[in-house]
N, C-alpha and C positions, 0 to 999 in steps of 0.2 A: 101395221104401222106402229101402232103400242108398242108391238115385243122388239122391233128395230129401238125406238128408243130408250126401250127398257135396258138394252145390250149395249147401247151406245153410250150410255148414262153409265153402266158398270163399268164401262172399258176406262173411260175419265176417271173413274173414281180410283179405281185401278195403276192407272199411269199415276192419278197424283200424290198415292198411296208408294209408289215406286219413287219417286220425284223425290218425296219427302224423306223417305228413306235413305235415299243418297244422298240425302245434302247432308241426313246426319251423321252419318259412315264418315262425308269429307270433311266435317268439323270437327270429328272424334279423332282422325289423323292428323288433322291442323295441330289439335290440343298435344297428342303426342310427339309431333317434330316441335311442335314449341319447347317444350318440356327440354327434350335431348338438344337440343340447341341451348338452352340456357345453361345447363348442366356441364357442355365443353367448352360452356362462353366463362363457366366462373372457371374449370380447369386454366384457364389460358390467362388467368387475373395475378400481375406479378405478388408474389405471397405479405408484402408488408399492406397493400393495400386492400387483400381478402382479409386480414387477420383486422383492419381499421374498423371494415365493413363487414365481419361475420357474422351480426346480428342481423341484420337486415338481408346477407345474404343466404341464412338459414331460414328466415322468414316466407322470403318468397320460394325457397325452394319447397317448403311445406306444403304451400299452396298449388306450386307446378306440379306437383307428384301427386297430391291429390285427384288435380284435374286428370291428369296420365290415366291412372286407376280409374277414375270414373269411366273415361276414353274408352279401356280398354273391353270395360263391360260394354259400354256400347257397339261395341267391334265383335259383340258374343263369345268372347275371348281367345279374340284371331291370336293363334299360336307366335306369327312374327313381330305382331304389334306389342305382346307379352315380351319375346324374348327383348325388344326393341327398348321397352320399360325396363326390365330387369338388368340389361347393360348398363341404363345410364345411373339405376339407384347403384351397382356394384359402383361404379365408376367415381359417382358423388359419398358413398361411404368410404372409398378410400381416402379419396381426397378430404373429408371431414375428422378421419382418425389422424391423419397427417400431420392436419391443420393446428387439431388439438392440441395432443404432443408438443406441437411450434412452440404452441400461447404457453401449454403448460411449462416449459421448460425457460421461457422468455419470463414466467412470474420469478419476483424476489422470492426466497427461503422467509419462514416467518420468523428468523432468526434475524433475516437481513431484510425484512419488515420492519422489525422493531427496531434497527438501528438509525433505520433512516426517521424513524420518527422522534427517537432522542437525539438526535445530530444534524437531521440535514439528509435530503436524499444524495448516497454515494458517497458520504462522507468517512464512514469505518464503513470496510470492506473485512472478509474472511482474514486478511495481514493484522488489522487492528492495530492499524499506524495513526499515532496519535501526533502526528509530526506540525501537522497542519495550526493546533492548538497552540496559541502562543499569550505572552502574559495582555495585545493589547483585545483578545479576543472571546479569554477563558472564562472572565466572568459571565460572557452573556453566554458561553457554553454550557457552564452549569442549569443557569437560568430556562435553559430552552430545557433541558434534562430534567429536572424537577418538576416544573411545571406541566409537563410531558406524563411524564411520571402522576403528578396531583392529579390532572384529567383524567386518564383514564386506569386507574387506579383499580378499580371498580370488576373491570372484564378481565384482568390481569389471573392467569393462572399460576399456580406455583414453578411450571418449569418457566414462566415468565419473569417473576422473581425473579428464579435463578439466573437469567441473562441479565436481569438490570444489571444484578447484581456486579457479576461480574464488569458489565459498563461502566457502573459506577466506580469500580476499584483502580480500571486501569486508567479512567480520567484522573482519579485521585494520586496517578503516579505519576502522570503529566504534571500534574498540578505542581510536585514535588519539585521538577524538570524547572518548570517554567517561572516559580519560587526566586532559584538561581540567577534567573534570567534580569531580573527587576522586575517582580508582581506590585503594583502599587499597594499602600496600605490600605485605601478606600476601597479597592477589587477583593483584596483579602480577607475582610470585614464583609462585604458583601457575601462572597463565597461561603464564609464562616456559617452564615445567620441561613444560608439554604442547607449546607451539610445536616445544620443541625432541627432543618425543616425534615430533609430527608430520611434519614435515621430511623424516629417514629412510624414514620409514616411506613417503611419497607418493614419492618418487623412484625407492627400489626395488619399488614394487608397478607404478608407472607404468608403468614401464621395461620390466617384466615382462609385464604386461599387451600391450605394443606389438610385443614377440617373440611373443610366442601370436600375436598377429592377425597379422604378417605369415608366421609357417607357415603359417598357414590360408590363407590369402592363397595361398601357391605348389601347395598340394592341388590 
């Protein structure tokens, strides 16, 4: 009677040793079609609104490929459940180089970085048409330029300079333009007293900027 229940006892412990087993096998395959299902849910995401949301959709995908990989150990590294993984990372790697590229090529140039932050976003473009600039406008054109310039001063490298620079020559040729036009005397006076804020200030930051790069230079 013992040994009957003694076999009867292994046989349950056995089944639930099996039981248990499978349930983890079918949550380790859950985890993996979750995984490749999210993976062809962002493939199929129209591309302004992946690149809105690619933080968050990088995010989670860390987290699902994680899981994937744990999955897969738990699957004793069933060769289909592997290949099944390794599809959807080739799959989400291309589409993440893709994406990049998008953004990267969607960023301004830090050439046309810096324009838009002495003028105005989109206002000089690579044309450097100054057409826009007229006498009832220009003074507050300097004003936003200068004071542009006074802030950040500081992080400004030498071939930074050299773009003010040039910025500043070709507003000062507008300026010339727009003179013609009827510049009041109070705008001109105005303009006058920044020119000769600016001046200073470009020679000794230049200057300074060009000693930094060449220590670096001798490091």
């Amino acid at each position: 009677m013992k040994n009957r229940i003694f076999v009867l006892g292994m046989a349950v412990t056995a089944l639930g040793f099996t039981s248990c087993k499978g349930e983890k096998e079918k949550e380790a395959e859950k985890t993996i079609d979750t995984y490749t299902v999210y993976v062809d849910s962002v493939s199929n995401v129209p591309a302004e609104d992946a690149k809105a949301n690619w933080q968050s959709i990088e995010a989670t995908y860390e987290l699902k490929s994680s899981q994937a990989e744990t999955a897969v150990s738990d699957l004793k590294e069933d060769q289909k459940a592997k290949e099944k993984v390794e599809a959807s990372k080739a799959k989400y790697a291309a589409l993440k180089a893709a994406m990049e590229a998008e953004m990267a090529a969607a960023q301004p140039s830090s050439k046309q970085a810096m324009r838009n932050e002495l003028f105005g976003e989109g206002k000089i473009g690579e044309d450097m048409n100054f057409d826009w600039v007229n006498a009832g406008n220009i003074h507050n054109v300097y004003q936003q330029f200068v004071h542009t310039v006074e802030n950040n001063k500081d992080r400004y490298s030498r071939e930074d300079w050299d773009e003010i620079k040039t910025m500043y020559e070709a507003l000062d040729s507008r300026k010339n333009t727009v003179e013609k036009e009827g510049l009041s005397s109070e705008d001109n006076r105005a303009i006058a007293a920044l020119k000769l804020k600016f001046a200073p200030m470009y020679t000794l930051n230049r200057m300074g900027a060009k000693t930094e790069e060449m220590q670096e230079a001798k490091k």
